[in-house]
N, C-alpha and C positions, 0 to 999 in steps of 0.2 A: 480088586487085588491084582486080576490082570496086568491091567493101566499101569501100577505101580513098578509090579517087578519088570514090565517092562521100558519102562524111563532108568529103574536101578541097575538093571544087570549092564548094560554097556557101563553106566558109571561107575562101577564099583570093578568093572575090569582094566580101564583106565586109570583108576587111583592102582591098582596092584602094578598095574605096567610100569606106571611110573615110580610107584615103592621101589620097584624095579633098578630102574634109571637111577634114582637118586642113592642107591646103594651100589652101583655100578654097576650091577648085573645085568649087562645090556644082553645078551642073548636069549636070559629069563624075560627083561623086557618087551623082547622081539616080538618071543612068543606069546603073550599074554592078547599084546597089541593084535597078533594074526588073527587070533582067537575071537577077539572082537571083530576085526573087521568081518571075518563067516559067518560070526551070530546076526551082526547088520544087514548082511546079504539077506538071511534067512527068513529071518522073525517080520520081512516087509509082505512075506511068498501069503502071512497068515492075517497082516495089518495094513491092509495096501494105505490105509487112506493116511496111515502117519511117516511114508515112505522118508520123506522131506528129513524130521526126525532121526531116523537112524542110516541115512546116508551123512547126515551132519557128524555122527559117532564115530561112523568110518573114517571120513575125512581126518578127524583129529588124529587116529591111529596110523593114518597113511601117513599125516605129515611126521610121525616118530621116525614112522618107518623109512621115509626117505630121507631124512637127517642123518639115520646112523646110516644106511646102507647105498645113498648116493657116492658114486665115486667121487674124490677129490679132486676135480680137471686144473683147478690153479691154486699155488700156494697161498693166496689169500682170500680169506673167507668172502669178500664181498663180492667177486666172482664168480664162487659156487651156489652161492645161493641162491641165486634166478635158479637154476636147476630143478633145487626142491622145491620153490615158492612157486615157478612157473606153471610144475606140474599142476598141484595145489589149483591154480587159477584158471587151469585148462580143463581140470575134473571137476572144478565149481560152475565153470560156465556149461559142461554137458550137464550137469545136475539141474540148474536154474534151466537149459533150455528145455527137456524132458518132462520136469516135475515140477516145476512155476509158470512157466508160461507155455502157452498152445504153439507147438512147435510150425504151424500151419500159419503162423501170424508173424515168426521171425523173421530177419533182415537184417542188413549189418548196421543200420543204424540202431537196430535194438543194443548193439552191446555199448553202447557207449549209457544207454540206460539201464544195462545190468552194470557198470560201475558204480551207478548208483543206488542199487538195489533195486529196480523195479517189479515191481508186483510182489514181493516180498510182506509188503506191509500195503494195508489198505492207502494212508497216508503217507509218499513219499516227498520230505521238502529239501530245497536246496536255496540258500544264497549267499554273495560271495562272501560274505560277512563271517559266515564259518572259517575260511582260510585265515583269517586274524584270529580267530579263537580259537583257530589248532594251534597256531606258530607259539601262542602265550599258553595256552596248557604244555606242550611240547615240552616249551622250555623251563616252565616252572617244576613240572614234574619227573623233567629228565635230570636236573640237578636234587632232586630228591632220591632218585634211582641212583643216582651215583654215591652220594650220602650212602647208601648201605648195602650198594655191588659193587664199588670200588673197581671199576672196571677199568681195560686198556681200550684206548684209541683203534679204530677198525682202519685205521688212513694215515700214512707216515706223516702227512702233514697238512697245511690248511690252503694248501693251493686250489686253483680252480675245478682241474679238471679230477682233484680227488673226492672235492667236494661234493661234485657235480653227479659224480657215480654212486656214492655213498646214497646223496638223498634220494636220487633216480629206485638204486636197488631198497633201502628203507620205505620208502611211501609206493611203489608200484608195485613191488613183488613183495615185501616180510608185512606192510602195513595191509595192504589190500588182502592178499592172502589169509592172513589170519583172520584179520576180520569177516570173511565172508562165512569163513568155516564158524568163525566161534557168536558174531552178533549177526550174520547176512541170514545164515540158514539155520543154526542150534537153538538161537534166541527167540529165532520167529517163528520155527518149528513148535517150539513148548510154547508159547506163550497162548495159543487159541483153545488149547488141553487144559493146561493145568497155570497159566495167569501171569502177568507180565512181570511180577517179584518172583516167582519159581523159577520164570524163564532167564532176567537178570541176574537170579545169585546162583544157580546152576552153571551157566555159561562163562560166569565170572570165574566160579568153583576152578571148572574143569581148565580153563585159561589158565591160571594159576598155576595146575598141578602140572600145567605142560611146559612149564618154565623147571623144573623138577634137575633137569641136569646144570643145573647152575650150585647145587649141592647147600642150599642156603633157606633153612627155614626161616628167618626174618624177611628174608626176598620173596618168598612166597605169599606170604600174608600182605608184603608191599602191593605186588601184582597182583591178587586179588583186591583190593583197593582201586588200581588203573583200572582192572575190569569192571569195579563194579561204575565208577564213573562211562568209561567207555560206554556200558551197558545203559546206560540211564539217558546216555548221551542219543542211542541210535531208537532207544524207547520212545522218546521226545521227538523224534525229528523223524525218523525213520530212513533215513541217511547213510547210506553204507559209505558215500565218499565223504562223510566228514568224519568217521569215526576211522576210514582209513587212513587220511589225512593227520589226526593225531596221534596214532599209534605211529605210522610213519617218522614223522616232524619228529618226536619225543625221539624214537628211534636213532635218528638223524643226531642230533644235539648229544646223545647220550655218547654214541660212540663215533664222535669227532671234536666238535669247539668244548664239551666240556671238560673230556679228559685231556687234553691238551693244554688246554686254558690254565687247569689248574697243576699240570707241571713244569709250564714255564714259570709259574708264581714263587 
């Protein structure tokens, strides 16, 4: 019963943070999210051995937390968000060096195998063969996202060097970022507890509801769908760069060649 209420209570402060969000109540939001990240601090002082776990909780509420309340340094979004992604990636990599790997054995060459998830998963595979099967997921399923977010272009236009930033910031900061929080550490966290479908459709769940300020329940149930491939995808392979790879790429396609594409039509 333990066990239980504690995998539910971060989750169910999460969905209220973001009931939150998605009714605009961002300052009710704020607070729900703070709340969680203190219970995640806490509840580790009493569970050390599932630490992994609810630093994974935190994370999701820090990235609310630094979306509404990083300053805005330039007027377009693709700018600012290294900022909050960055962080994100800087607090995953203390996480992964502390509570995955024996700090006594890093080196800088280690981090280029925490982009790939290392030690996270007993199994981790990689070959180049995946970067053709983000680029066609990507794009298959970014023109699907667009079908029912009907979104604007993040890049006035399809020149090089907009291009070039767009996918840089999409696949290295929003694509990686996410992914470490929601399939690097959430997924692999639950999954030795309580089994690798609890672990895929919880993390899909919670992915989902953090898309919440886009104010669109059909969008929601889309992106739990992304997760749950996502999820099945880093279950399989145990691959953090190829599931950030897709999430990126898709990212990439959504908000440049497809909305663009389809208003010069």
């Amino acid at each position: 019963m333990r066990d239980k209420a504690g995998l539910l209570i971060p989750i169910l402060l999460i969905v209220v943070a973001e009931a939150f969000t998605f009714s605009s109540q961002i300052e009710a939001s704020l607070a729900v999210h703070a709340l969680n990240i203190f219970i995640c601090i806490l509840i580790p002082v009493f569970t050390v051995e599932r630490t992994l776990m609810y630093q994974s909780f935190a994370l999701i509420s820090m990235l609310r937390v630094l979306n509404i309340g990083m300053p805005i340094f330039f007027e377009l979004t693709i700018y600012w968000l290294p900022f909050i992604y960055g962080s994100i990636i800087l607090a995953g990599y203390i996480v992964w060096r502390q509570t995955v790997v024996d700090a006594k054995k890093m080196n800088w060459r280690n981090l280029l195998r925490f982009l790939n998830g290392k030690d996270l998963r007993e199994k981790v595979q990689w070959c180049w063969e995946y970067v053709l099967f983000a680029i066609i997921f990507g794009f298959l399923f970014a023109n699907l996202e667009y079908a029912v977010l009907n979104n604007d272009a993040m890049v006035a236009g399809l020149g090089a060097v907009d291009l070039t930033m767009l996918f840089l910031v999409m696949v290295v900061f929003v694509g990686l970022g996410e992914e470490i929080v929601f399939r690097g550490f959430l997924q692999s966290a639950i999954t030795p507890k309580y089994g690798s479908i609890a672990a895929v459709l919880i993390s899909s769940f919670l992915f989902a509801i953090m898309h919440s300020g886009y104010h669109s329940i059909p969008y929601l149930f889309f992106v739990f769908g992304v997760g749950l491939i996502l999820g099945a995808s880093y279950e399989r392979t145990g691959s953090l760069g190829l599931v950030a790879l897709m999430h990126g790429i898709l990212n990439f396609f959504l908000f440049s060649l497809i909305p663009l594409g389809y208003n010069l039509v």
